[in-house]
Phi, psi and omega in degrees: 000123163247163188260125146330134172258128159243151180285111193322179186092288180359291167312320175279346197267331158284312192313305194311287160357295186304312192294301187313329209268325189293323207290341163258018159255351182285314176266176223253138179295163184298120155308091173247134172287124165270112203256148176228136165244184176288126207217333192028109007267349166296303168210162183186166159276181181220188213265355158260045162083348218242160209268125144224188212138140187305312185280330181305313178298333190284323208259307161326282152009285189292320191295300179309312179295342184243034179056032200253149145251136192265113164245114187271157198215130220216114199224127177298136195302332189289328167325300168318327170272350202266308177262036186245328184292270225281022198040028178250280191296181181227337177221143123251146223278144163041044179266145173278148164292054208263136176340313206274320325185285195333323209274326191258326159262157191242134168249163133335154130294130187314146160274339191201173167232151198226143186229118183244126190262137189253131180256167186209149181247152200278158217255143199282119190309149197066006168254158193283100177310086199316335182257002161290349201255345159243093192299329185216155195311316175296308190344292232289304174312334195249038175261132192297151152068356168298115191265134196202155188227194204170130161284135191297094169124007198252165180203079193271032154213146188275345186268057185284329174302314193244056169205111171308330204282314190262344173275336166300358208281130192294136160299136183212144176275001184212084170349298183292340149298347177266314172290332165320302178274001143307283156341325181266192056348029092048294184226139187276359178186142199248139178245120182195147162334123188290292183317319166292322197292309207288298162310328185257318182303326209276298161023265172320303179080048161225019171300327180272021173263339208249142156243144181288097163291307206194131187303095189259002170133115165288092251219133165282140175282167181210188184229147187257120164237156184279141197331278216267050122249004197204160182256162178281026133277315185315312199298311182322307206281322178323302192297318184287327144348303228261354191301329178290340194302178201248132178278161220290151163274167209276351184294331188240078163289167158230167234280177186281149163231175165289297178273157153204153193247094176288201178283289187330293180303350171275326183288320183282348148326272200272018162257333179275318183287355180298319189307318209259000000 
């Protein structure tokens, strides 16, 4: 009786084979580091502990669908900017593309739309409202002494040069520091995220204290990344991720003001300071 002959190998040469057809379901996704700060209802811990939030769910979501694994890191937004410019981060949440922005980041298509706002605390009964008398968006811009604050790094409106009021406005590092001093009355008005402003007020238990003045503009958002971590193919599969997403729900629309600087109001913005 004779044995079949098999050729030696034979075995290491399909295994060798099986592995080589596995291997890229074998490696591991690419890590890109996310920076978060406490942002309600965009990130936050929740109540088991655990890192969640509307932009935090988006960004796992996206990443993960476009082959990324997202490790977050938790970081103030003016930081976030600093080292995703300096190639030490790799991503951050809810960035505008804005021109200074280009040399060093790659964007997203938006993922959300963010809606930003001038807040006011409502006039101390038998005192004079100071923002009734400013009726229309140039009023409000040539208006004198208004102390307004802004989170550091942000530009939540495009005609902000040609509104004197709003372009002096202080800088600040924390959103909640600014409703503190909004609150001390500190400041007579806050440029802030509607959806946080809304969520820390309620907090508080000072939304019927607070007035909306002005819309400042309802604006899409991006996942921001640093140049040399991800290629202009990475972005493609990214954008196709978020393209997949399910659209947002209207709970977070944004709220009514006195004012708005629609589009219409920026061309009369800026056909009226031509004058002055």
């Amino acid at each position: 009786m004779t044995t079949p002959y098999r050729p030696r190998g034979s075995w290491q040469a399909r295994i060798g084979l099986l592995l080589l057809l596995l291997s890229p379901m074998l490696q591991a996704s690419q890590t890109l580091t996310v920076a978060w700060s406490h942002w309600p209802p965009f990130s936050q811990i929740n109540n088991r502990g655990e890192l969640d939030g509307l932009d935090v769910s988006l960004t796992r979501q996206i990443l993960t669908q476009a082959g990324f694994a997202p490790k977050f890191r938790e970081l103030p937004w003016a930081r976030a900017l600093h080292l995703v410019e300096h190639d030490q981060l790799d991503v951050a949440m809810a960035a505008l593309p804005l021109p200074e922005r280009q040399s060093y980041a790659r964007f997203s298509t938006p993922y959300r739309q963010s809606a930003y706002v001038l807040l006011s605390n409502d006039p101390i009964p038998g005192h004079q409202d100071r923002w009734a008398q400013l009726d229309n968006l140039p009023a409000l811009c040539n208006e004198k002494g208004l102390k307004i604050g802004k989170l550091r790094g942000t530009r939540p409106m495009h005609q902000m040069d040609s509104c004197p009021a709003l372009k002096m406005a202080t800088e600040y590092n924390a959103d909640e520091r600014m409703i503190d001093l909004l609150l001390a009355r500190r400041l007579d008005g806050i440029i802030m995220e509607w959806q946080y402003a809304r969520y820390r007020l309620a907090q508080l238990g000072a939304e019927e204290f607070i007035s909306c003045q002005l819309l400042l503009h309802h604006q899409p958002v991006s996942l921001m990344f640093a140049k040399n971590s991800v290629s202009e193919e990475q972005i493609l599969k990214v954008n196709e991720a978020i393209h997949a997403l399910p659209k947002p729900h209207n709970k977070f629309s944004p709220p009514r003001c006195r004012l708005n600087a629609d589009p219409g109001a920026a061309d009369l913005l800026t056909r009226t300071l031509r004058k002055h």
